[in-house]
C-alpha positions in Angstrom: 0.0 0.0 0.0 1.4 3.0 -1.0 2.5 5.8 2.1 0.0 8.6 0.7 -2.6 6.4 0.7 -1.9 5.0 4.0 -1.2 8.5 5.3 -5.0 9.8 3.9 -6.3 6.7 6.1 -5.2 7.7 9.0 -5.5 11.7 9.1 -9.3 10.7 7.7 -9.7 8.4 10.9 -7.9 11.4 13.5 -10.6 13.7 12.1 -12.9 11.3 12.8 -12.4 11.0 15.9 -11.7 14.6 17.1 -15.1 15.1 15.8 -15.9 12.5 17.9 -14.7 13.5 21.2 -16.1 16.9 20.2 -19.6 16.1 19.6 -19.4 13.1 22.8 -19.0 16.9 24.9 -22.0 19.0 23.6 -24.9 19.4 26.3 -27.4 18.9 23.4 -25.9 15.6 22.2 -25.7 14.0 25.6 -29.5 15.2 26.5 -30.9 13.6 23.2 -28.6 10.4 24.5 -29.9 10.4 27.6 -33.5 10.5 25.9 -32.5 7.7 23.5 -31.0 5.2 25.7 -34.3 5.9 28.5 -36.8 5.1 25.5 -35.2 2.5 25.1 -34.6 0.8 28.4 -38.6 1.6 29.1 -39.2 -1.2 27.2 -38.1 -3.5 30.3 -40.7 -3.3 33.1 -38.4 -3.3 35.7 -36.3 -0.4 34.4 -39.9 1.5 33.4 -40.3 1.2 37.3 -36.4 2.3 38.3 -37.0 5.1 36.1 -40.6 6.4 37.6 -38.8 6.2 40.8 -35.8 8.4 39.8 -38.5 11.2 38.3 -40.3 11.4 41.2 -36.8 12.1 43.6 -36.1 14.7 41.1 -39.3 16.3 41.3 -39.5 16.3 44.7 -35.9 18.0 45.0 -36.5 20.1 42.8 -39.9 21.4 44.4 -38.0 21.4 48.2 -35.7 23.3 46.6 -38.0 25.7 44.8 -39.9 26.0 48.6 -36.9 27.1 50.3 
């Protein structure tokens, strides 16, 4: 394999991942994860449950919180 070639390769796989590790960082692209990965853990019952649980802590935090 010729060195250019092999040398396009690589710096095409660096940018790749710099845009990787760029994007893994943004608030928006970690909320819509978040969002993806519950939707699809609801489909266990068991986790649906986990889940309802952890929502209602946060809302009652966040309402102490707002009372104080």
């Amino acid at each position: 394999m010729p060195v250019k070639k092999l040398a396009k390769i690589v710096g095409a796989a660096l940018r790749d991942a710099d845009h990787a590790r760029k994007t893994s960082t943004d608030p928006k692209w970690r909320r819509e994860q978040m969002a993806d990965r519950r939707g699809t853990l609801r489909t266990f019952e068991t986790v649906e449950h986990a889940l309802q649980d952890r929502e209602k802590g946060e809302k009652a935090k966040a309402a102490k919180a707002k009372n104080k």
